[in-house]
C-alpha positions in Angstrom: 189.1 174.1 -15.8 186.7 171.9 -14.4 186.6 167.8 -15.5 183.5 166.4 -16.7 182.7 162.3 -17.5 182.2 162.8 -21.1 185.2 165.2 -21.7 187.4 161.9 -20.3 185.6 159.7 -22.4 185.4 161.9 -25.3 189.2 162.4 -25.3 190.0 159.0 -23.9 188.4 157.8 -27.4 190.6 160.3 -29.4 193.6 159.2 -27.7 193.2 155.9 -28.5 192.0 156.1 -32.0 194.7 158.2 -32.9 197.8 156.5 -31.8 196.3 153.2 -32.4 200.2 151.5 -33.3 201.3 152.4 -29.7 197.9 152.1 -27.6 198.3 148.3 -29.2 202.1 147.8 -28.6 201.3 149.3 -24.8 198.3 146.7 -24.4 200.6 143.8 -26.1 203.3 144.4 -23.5 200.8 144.8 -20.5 199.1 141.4 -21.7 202.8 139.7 -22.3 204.1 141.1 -18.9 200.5 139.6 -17.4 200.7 136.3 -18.7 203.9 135.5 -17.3 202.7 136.7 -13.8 199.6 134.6 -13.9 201.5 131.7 -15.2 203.8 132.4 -12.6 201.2 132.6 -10.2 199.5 129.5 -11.1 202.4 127.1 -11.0 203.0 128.3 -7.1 199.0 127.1 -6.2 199.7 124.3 -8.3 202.4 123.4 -6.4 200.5 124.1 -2.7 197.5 121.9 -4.2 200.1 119.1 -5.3 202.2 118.8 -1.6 198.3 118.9 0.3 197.9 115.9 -2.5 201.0 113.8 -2.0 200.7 114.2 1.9 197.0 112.6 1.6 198.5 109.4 -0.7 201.3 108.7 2.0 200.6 105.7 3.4 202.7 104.1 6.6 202.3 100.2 7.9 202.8 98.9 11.4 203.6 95.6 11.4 202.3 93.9 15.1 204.2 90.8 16.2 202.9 87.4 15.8 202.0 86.9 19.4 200.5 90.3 20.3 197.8 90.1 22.4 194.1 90.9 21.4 194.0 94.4 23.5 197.4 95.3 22.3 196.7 95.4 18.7 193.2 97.5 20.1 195.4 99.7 21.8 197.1 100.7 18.7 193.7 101.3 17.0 192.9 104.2 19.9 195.7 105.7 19.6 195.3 105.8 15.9 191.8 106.8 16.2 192.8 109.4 18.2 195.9 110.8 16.5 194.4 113.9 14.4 197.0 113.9 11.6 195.6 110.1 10.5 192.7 110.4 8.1 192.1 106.5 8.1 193.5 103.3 8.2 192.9 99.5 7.6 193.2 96.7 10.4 195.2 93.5 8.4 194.7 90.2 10.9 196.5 87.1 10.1 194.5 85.5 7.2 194.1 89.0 5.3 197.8 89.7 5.9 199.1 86.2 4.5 196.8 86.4 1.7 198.4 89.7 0.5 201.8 88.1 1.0 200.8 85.2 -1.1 199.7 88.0 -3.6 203.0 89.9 -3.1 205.0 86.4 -4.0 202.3 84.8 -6.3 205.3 83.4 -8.6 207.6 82.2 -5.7 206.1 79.3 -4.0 208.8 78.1 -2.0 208.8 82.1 -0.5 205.0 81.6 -0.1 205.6 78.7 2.1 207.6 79.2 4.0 205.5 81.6 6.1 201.8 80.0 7.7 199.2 82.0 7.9 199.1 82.0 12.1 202.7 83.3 11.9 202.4 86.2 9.3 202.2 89.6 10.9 198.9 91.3 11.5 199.0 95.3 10.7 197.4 98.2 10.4 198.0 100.7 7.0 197.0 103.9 7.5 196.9 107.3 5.6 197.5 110.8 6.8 195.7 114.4 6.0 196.6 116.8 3.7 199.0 118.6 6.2 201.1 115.8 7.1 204.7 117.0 6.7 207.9 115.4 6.9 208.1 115.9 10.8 204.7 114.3 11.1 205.3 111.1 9.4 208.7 110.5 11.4 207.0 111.5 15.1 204.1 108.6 14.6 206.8 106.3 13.2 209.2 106.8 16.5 205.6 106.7 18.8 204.3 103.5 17.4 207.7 102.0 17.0 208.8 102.2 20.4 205.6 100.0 21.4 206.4 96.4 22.8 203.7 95.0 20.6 204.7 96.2 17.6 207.7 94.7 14.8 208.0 97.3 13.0 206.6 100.7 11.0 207.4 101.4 7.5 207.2 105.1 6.8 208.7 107.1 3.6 209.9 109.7 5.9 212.7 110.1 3.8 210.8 110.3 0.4 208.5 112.8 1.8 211.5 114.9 3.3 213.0 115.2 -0.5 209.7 115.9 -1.9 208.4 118.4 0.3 212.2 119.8 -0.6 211.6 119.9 -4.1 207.8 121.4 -3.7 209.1 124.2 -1.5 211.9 125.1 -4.7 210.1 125.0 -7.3 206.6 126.7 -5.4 210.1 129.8 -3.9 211.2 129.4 -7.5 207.6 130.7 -9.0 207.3 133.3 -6.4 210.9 134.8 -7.2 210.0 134.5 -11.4 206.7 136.6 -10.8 208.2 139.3 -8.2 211.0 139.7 -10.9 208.7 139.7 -14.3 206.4 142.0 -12.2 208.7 144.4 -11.3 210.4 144.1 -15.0 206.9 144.2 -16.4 206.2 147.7 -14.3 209.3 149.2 -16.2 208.8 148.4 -19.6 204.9 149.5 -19.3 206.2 152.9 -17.7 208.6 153.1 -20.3 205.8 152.2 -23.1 203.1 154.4 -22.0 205.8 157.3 -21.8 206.2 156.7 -25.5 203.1 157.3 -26.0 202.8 160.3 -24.1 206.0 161.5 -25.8 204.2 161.4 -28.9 201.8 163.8 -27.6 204.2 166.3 -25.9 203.2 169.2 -28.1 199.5 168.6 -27.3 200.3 168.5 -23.2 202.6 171.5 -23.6 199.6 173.3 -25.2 197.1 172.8 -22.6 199.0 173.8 -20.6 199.7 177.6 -21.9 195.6 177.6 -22.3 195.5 177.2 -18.6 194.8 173.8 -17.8 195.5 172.3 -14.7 197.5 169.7 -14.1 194.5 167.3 -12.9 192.9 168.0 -16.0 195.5 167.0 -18.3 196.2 163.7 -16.2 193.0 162.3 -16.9 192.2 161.6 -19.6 195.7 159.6 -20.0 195.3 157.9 -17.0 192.0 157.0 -17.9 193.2 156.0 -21.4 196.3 153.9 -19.3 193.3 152.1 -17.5 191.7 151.0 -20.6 194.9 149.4 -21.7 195.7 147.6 -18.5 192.2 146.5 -18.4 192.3 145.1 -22.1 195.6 144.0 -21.6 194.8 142.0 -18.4 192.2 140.1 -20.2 194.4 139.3 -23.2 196.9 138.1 -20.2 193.7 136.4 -18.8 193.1 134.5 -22.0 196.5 133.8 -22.5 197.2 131.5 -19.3 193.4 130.2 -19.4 194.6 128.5 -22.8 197.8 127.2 -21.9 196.1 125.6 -18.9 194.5 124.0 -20.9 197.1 123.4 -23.6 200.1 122.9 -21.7 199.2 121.8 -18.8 197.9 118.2 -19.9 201.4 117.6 -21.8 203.4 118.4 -18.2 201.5 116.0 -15.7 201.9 113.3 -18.4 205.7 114.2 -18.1 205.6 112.9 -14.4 208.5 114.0 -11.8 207.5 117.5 -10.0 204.1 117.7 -12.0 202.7 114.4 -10.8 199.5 115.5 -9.4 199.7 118.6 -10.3 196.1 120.6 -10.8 194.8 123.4 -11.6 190.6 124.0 -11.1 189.1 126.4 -13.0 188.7 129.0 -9.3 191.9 129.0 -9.6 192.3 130.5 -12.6 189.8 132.7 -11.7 191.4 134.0 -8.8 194.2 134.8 -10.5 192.1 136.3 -13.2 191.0 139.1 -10.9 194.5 139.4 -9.5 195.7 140.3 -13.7 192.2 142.4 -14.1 193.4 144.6 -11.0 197.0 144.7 -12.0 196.2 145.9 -15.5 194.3 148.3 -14.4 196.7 149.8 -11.3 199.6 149.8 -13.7 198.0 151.3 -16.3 196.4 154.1 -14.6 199.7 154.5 -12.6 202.1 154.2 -15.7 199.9 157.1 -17.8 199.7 159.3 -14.7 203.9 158.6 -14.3 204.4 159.3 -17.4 202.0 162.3 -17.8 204.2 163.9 -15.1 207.0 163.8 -17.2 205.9 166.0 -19.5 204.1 168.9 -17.1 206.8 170.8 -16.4 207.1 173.1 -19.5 
């Protein structure tokens, strides 16, 4: 028997139509399984975008000595200039230095005087890139530290070692939740669309004594699985575009882990056509599966 477009569509419609309880509790599960892949999904770019963020905001000081010379402290500004994990940084001399320490101990006066302006410390603060890690920040702390003109750097190399920790388990953490609610989610469409095609064993086992092939029978169901994957990956779609919207707000206001944490609208976007595709791949693969089941009669 040979397949034409608007036998598929014709019986595609049927198909649907008629088991309309299971065609929706098969699209419900595809757009559940979905949500919690996208969601999944989401958090881990989250995550990437909030450690580029926190390495930009990390700000070290070197601290010159009082009597460092003029082309000392210009040295340190080549090297700076030169250094490509530095994104910028600020020269302090002695009068813009003691006037942010006056600042720093505006309610102490005996602290504020007891340091003149020719003896506070001029410095430079400077800023790294986005890809900064941990190793970074500790390797221009030891260079510039070991410099006879300079007192002393101050570097959280130790902050950013525990939060780059706790960006890489909870990014590994969203990974491992979407391989296993993928994989689960694969199952229980199978296992749903295989209802469905239970339902309709009598009507396979028919065709198949009229002399249809195999090919032809597959089809239609297959084509009938894409349709739910596809509506179901939009539902999905829907689904984590409003609790980006809804939830997300309430977790960066919560601080710890989601300080920073964003989310532009590409990116839900991206992972929009990533659902889109994996509605439709499951659902064309979980009708022809379970098709197959029921062939050999």
């Amino acid at each position: 028997m040979a397949l034409k477009v608007d036998y598929v569509v014709r019986e595609t419609g049927t198909n649907l139509r008629r088991n309309l309880t299971l065609s929706f509790a098969t699209m419900v599960t595809i757009a559940i399984a979905l949500t919690l892949v996208g969601a999944s999904l989401l958090m881990r770019q989250g995550v990437t975008k909030s450690n580029v963020r926190f390495h930009g905001n990390i700000q070290t000081i070197i601290y010159m000595k009082p009597d460092a010379r003029q082309e000392q402290v210009d040295f340190i500004r080549g090297q700076l200039t030169q250094n490509p994990h530095v994104a910028s940084f600020n020269y302090l001399d002695h009068h813009a230095a003691h006037e942010e320490f006056l600042q720093i101990f505006w309610d102490k006066p005996e602290i504020q005087k007891s340091l003149p302006e020719e003896a506070t410390p001029t410095s430079y603060k400077l800023k790294f890139n986005g890809d900064a890690d941990a190793a970074v920040v500790q390797s221009v702390k030891d260079q510039f530290k070991a410099m006879p003109a300079v007192l002393d750097v101050i570097a959280p190399d130790d902050q950013v070692r525990k939060q780059e920790d706790s960006f890489a388990r909870f990014s590994n953490f969203a990974l491992i939740i979407a391989l296993i609610v993928g994989a689960t989610s694969l199952v229980l469409i199978i296992n749903s669309i295989r209802i469905a095609m239970f339902a309709r064993r009598r009507e396979i086992e028919v065709m198949k004594l009229v002399g249809a092939t195999n090919w032809f029978i597959r089809v239609p169901f297959m084509a009938e699985g894409l349709v739910q994957g596809i509506i179901g990956g939009i539902i999905g779609i829907a689904t984590v575009a409003v609790l980006r919207t809804w939830m997300l707000p309430t977790l960066v206001d919560g601080g710890g882990i989601w300080t920073g944490f964003h989310l532009d609208v590409s990116d839900v976007q991206g992972t929009s056509y990533v659902l889109i595709l994996a509605g439709a791949v499951v659902g064309i693969v979980g009708s022809a599966v379970a098709a197959t089941r029921f062939l050999d009669v």
